[in-house]
C-alpha positions, -999 to 999 in steps of 0.1 A, spaced: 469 -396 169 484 -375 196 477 -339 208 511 -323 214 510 -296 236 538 -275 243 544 -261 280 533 -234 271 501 -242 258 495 -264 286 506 -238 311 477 -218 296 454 -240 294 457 -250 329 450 -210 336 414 -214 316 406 -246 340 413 -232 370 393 -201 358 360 -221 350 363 -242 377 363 -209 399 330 -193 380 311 -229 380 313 -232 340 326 -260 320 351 -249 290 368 -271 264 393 -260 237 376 -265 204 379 -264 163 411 -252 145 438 -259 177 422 -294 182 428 -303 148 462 -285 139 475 -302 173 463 -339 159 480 -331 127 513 -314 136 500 -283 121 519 -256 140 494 -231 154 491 -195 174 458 -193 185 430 -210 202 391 -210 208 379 -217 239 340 -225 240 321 -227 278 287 -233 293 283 -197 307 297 -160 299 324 -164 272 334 -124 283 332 -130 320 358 -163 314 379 -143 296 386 -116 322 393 -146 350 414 -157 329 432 -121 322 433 -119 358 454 -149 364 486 -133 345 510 -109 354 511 -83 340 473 -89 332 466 -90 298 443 -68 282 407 -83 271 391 -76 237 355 -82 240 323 -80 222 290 -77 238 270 -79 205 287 -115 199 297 -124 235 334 -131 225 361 -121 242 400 -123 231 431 -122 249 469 -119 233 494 -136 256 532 -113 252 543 -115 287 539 -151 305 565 -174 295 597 -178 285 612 -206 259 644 -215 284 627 -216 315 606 -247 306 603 -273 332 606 -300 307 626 -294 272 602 -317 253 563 -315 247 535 -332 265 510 -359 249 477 -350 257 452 -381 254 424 -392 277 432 -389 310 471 -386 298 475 -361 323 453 -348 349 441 -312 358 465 -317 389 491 -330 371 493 -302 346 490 -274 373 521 -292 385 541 -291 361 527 -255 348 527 -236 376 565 -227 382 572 -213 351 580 -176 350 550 -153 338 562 -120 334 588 -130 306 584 -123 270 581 -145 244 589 -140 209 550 -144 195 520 -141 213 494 -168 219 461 -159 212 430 -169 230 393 -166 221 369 -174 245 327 -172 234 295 -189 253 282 -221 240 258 -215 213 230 -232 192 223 -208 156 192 -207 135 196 -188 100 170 -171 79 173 -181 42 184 -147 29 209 -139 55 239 -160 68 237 -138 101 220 -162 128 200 -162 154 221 -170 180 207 -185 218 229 -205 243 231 -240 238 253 -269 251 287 -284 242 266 -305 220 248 -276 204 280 -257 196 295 -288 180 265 -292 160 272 -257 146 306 -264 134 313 -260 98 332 -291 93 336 -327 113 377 -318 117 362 -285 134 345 -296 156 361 -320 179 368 -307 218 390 -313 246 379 -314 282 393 -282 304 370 -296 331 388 -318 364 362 -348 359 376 -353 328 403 -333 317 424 -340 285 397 -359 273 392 -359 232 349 -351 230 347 -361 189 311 -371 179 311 -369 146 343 -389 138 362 -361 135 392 -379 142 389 -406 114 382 -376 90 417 -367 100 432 -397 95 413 -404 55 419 -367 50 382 -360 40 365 -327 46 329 -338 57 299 -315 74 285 -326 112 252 -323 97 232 -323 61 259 -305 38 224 -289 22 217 -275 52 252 -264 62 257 -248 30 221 -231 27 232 -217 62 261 -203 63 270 -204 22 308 -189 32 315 -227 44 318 -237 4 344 -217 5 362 -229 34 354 -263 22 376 -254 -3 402 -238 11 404 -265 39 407 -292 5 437 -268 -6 453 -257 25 456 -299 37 459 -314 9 422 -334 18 397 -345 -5 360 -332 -4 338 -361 4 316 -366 -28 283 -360 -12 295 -329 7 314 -317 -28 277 -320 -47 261 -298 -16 287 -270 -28 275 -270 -67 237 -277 -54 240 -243 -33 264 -227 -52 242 -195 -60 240 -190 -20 276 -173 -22 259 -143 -34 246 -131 2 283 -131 16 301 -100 16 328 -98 -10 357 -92 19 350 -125 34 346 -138 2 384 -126 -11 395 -135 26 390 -168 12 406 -165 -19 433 -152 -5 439 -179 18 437 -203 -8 465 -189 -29 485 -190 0 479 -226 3 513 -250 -8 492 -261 -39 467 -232 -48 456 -251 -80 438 -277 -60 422 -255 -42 416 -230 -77 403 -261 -97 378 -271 -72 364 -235 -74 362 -240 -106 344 -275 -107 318 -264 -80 308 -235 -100 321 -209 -76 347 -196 -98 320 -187 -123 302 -163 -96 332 -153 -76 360 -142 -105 346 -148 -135 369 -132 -157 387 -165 -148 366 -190 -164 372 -169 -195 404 -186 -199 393 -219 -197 394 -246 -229 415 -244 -258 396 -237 -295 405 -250 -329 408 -237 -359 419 -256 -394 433 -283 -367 452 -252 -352 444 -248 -312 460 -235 -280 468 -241 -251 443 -242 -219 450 -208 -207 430 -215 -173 452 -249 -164 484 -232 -179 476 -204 -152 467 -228 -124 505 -245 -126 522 -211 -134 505 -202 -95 518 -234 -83 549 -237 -99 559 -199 -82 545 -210 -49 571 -226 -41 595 -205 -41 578 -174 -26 555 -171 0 546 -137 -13 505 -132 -19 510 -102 -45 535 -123 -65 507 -152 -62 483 -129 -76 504 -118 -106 507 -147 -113 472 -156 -117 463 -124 -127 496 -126 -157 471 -142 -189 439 -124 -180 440 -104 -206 443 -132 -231 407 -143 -240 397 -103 -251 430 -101 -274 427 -138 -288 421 -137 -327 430 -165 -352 457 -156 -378 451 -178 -412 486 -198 -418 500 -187 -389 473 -197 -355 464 -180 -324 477 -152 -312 472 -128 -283 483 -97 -289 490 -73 -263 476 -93 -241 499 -81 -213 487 -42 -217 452 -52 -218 461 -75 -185 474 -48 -172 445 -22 -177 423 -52 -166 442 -55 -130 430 -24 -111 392 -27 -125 395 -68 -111 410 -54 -77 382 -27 -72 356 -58 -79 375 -79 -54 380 -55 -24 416 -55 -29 441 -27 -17 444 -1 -43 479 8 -33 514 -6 -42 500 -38 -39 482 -32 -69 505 -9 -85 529 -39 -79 508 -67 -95 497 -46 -124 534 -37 -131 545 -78 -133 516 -80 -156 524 -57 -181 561 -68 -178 556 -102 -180 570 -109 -216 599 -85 -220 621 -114 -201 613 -137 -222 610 -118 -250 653 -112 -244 657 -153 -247 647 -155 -283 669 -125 -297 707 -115 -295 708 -95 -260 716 -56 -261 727 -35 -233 705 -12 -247 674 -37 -239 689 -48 -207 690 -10 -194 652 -8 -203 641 -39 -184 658 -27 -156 648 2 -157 612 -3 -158 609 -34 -138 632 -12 -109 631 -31 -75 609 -54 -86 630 -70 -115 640 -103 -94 600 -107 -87 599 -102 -127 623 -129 -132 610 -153 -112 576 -148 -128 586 -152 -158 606 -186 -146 573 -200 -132 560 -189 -169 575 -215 -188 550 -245 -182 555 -270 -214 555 -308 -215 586 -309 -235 610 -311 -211 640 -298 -235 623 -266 -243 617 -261 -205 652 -269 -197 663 -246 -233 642 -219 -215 656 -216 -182 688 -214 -196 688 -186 -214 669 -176 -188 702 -179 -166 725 -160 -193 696 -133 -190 700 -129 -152 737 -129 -155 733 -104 -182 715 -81 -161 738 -86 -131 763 -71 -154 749 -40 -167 731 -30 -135 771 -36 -119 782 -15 -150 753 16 -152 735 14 -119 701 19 -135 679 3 -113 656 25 -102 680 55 -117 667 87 -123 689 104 -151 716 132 -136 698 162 -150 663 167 -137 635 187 -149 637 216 -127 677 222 -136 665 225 -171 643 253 -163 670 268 -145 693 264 -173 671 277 -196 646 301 -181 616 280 -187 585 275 -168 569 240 -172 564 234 -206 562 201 -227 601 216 -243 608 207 -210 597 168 -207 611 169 -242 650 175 -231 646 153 -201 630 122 -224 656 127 -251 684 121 -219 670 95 -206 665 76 -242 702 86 -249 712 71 -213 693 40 -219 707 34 -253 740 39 -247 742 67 -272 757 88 -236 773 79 -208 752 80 -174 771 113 -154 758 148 -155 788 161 -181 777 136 -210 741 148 -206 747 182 -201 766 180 -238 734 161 -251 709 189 -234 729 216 -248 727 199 -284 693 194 -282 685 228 -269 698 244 -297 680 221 -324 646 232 -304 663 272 -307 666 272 -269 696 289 -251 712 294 -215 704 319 -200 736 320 -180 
């Protein structure tokens, strides 16, 4: 395997080199860029580890650009970060293609030459972040994953690392720069695709407990398998999870349903036993239970390829989350019908109630994003509910009206919904699935009632009528917007002014004008 470095990244690194050289420190890029590079992962950032002042390398470094870049530090850590905006532009390149970095590829010199003339006050279109911190050895008290944290060596820091892939190093320093430092076989980890610890997984785990859940994610993210030994530290320590803060905890989550294939990552939470501390309204789905020779369907695995089956075709994390989140009120609402099976009734309200409480628990945003989730929960059957029955206008107008802005998220929920191993009814599905859509282009190109609001509001009917706010008054506008939406009227301000008036005088109300 090759590192390909871009001339830009080069350009920067070459920056860093000269920077150490000039304090006396030796500095190596390390970790995620290493191994993203190897793979042709594309990446943003990168960590930079030295013997010395992690801070004090940064702001030699931030000194070596123009306009200087400014440094985000902290003492309490000793890291330091810098966003590169202004250094470099895309056309000005001195070469059009990238750079192989391998041992001794290309020297210090050699870089610096072909670096140097490149323009540094000229945007680019994303910056390049840069973390610098001291090299460090860590010691951890059982109850805490905060260590205690002394300088160390490149070997020490290494030692730390979470996983072998993340922890491999190359050389910044002139006696051997471009040089791959990988003692722990990082490299042929890469190549197996195996996720393996530098050290005892026990001792890893019992550290720093938040690396079985980057374990994980790393599994699901890569598509790598958890080497056996390392997989059995995870469900040996799984209790440990409980010192880490829930934020880091959903951090991960997050970034495994973000992954191209969240149920590989989902599943192994679930084998390890981390799903049972971490979300267990989850495991709550799992099995299927028979009755009479009657059963259902795994609601946990069903969920798992609904996830993946929506992944790809959004990149969307709220979407993701309705989608896992769209059967979670299934197990409380399951009850077994004599003659007829299973059923889950109003599971999608309960689902839906269930949302915010599941959010709170999770640290996640109580805001649209919720609002959002919650709402593709509750709706999540009235699609599908419009394949099985002759197709009003009447029930189109309601979908659309309560699904708003978010009906095309809806539909493609819904899509992602149908997950059965006959491949006629799947294909049966999605077609009436199609004559749904086309049925809802039509009446929201006919009534415009997407996101509508009807054409006589609340406060006119006070006006009209002399009223303060009453519940006459949410009457009138109700029976409108029911008239509206059932095609009883049509959707301008005359029709319902007719219908108000009508209604006003079956209530004993009159104009005041």
């Amino acid at each position: 395997m090759d590192i390909r470095c871009t001339d830009k990244e080069l350009f920067v690194f070459n920056k860093i080199a000269h920077a150490a050289a000039d304090l006396g420190v030796e500095a190596w890029v390390i970790g995620g860029f290493v191994r993203d590079k190897l793979i042709g992962r594309n990446t943003k950032d990168a960590d930079i580890v030295c013997v010395g002042d992690g801070i004090e390398l940064a702001h030699r470094v931030a000194d070596r650009f123009n306009p200087r870049p400014p440094v985000a530090f902290f003492k309490t850590y000793g890291t330091a970060q810098i966003k590169l905006k202004h250094f470099y532009k895309k056309e000005d390149a001195v070469h059009a293609g990238e750079h192989a970095v391998k041992e001794h590829v290309h020297t210090q010199d050699e870089v610096e030459a072909m670096a140097e003339p490149m323009p540094v006050e000229m945007k680019d279109e994303s910056a390049f972040e840069i973390e610098f911190v001291g090299a460090r050895k860590e010691s951890y008290r059982y109850h805490s994953r905060n260590p205690e944290v002394m300088p160390g060596t490149i070997k020490d820091d290494q030692d730390r690392r979470d996983f072998t892939i993340n922890a491999m190093a190359i050389s910044l320093n002139k006696a051997d720069y471009g040089k791959l430092i990988d003692p722990f076989n990082g490299l042929a980890d890469l190549e197996s695709k195996l996720i393996r610890t530098p050290l005892d997984p026990l001792t890893t785990f019992s550290d720093d407990p938040l690396r079985m859940m980057r374990a994980v994610r790393f599994a699901s993210q890569l598509g790598y398998t958890i080497h056996p030994p390392v997989f059995q530290a995870i469900k040996d320590n799984v209790e440990r999870i409980r010192i880490i803060s829930q934020e880091r905890i959903t951090d991960e989550l997050n970034k495994i349903l973000l992954s191209p294939r969240p149920s590989v990552g989902l599943d192994l939470l679930y084998k390890s036993g981390l799903l049972h501390i971490i979300f267990p309204q989850m495991i709550d789905l799992v099995g299927a239970e028979y009755v009479d020779g009657m059963g259902h369907k795994d609601n946990f695995y069903h969920t798992l390829q609904v996830v993946d089956n929506i992944s790809q075709h959004t990149h969307d994390l709220w979407l993701r989350w309705a989608a896992l989140l769209h059967d979670i009120g299934k197990p409380p609402t399951k009850k077994f019908e004599g003659g007829h099976g299973w059923t889950f009734h109003g599971h999608e309200v309960v689902g839906g109630r269930m949302v915010p409480r599941i959010f709170t628990r999770l640290k996640l945003p109580q805001n649209e994003k919720m609002r959002f989730v919650r709402k593709l929960v509750e709706l999540h059957l009235r699609p599908i509910s419009l394949t099985k029955e002759d197709i009003t206008d009447s029930a189109i107008r309601r979908l659309l009206f309560d699904a708003g802005d978010d009906i095309d998220a809806l539909m493609l929920l819904c899509s992602a919904d149908i997950t059965s191993k006959n491949k006629q009814k799947v294909k049966r599905y999605l077609e009436n699935f199609e004559l749904v859509k086309e049925r809802l282009h039509e009446v929201e190109e006919k009534d415009r009632i997407r996101n509508w609001q009807p054409p006589i509001t609340g406060e006119m009917i006070m006006e009209i009528f002399g009223l303060s706010p009453c519940r006459q008054v949410g009457d009138i506008k109700n029976a409108i917007r029911e008239a509206i939406l059932d095609g009883k009227i049509d959707n301008n301000y005359d029709a319902a002014y007719d219908f108000m008036m009508k209604i006003a005088v079956e209530m004993g109300l009159k104009p005041i004008v």
